[in-house]
N, C-alpha and C positions, 0 to 999 in steps of 0.2 A: 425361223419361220419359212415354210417351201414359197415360194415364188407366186403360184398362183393364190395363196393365202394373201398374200402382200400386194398382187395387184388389187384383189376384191376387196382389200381395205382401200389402199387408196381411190379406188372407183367411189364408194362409198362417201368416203369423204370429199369430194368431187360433187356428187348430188349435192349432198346436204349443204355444202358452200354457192352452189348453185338454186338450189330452193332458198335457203335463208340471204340470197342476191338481188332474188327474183321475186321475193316475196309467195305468190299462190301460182303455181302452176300445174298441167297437167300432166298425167303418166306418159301419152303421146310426146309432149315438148322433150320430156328425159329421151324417149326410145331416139326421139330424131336428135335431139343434142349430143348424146351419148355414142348413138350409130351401135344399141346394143338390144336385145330382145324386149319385148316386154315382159316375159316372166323373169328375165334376167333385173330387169329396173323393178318388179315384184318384190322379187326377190330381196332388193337390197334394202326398199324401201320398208317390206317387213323387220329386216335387223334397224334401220332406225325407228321407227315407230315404236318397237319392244324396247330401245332405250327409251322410249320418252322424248325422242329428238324432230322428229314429223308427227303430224294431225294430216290425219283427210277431216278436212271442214266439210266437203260433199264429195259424191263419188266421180272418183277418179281427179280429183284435185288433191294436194296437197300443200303445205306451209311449213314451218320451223313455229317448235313450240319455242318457251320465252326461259326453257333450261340453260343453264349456262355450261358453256362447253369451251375446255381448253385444248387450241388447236396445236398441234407439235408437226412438225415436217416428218 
């Protein structure tokens, strides 16, 4: 896997441990928690979402649905 594939996973899983930590938060708390764009935090939050693994309950909030997900290092 190149390097930058493997950091944008672990980013990703990073959010999603941090949203489903944090309960409901918004895209801004990611951009300033992250220290990364926000099309970048868009962007990832689109590949969760397409699994099924975040909801926007309203706009620009987001949550962790109730999938179950096995976490590996």
């Amino acid at each position: 896997m190149k390097p930058s594939t493997n950091r944008m996973l672990n980013r990703i899983k990073c959010i999603y441990m941090f949203i489903n930590k944090n309960g409901i938060v918004t895209t801004q708390e990611l951009v300033e928690e992250f220290g990364i764009t926000p099309r970048t935090i868009q962007r990832d939050l689109n590949v969760l979402a397409y699994n099924d693994l975040v909801i926007s309950p309203s706009r620009g909030k987001w949550t962790t649905t109730h999938k179950k997900v096995k976490m590996s290092s």
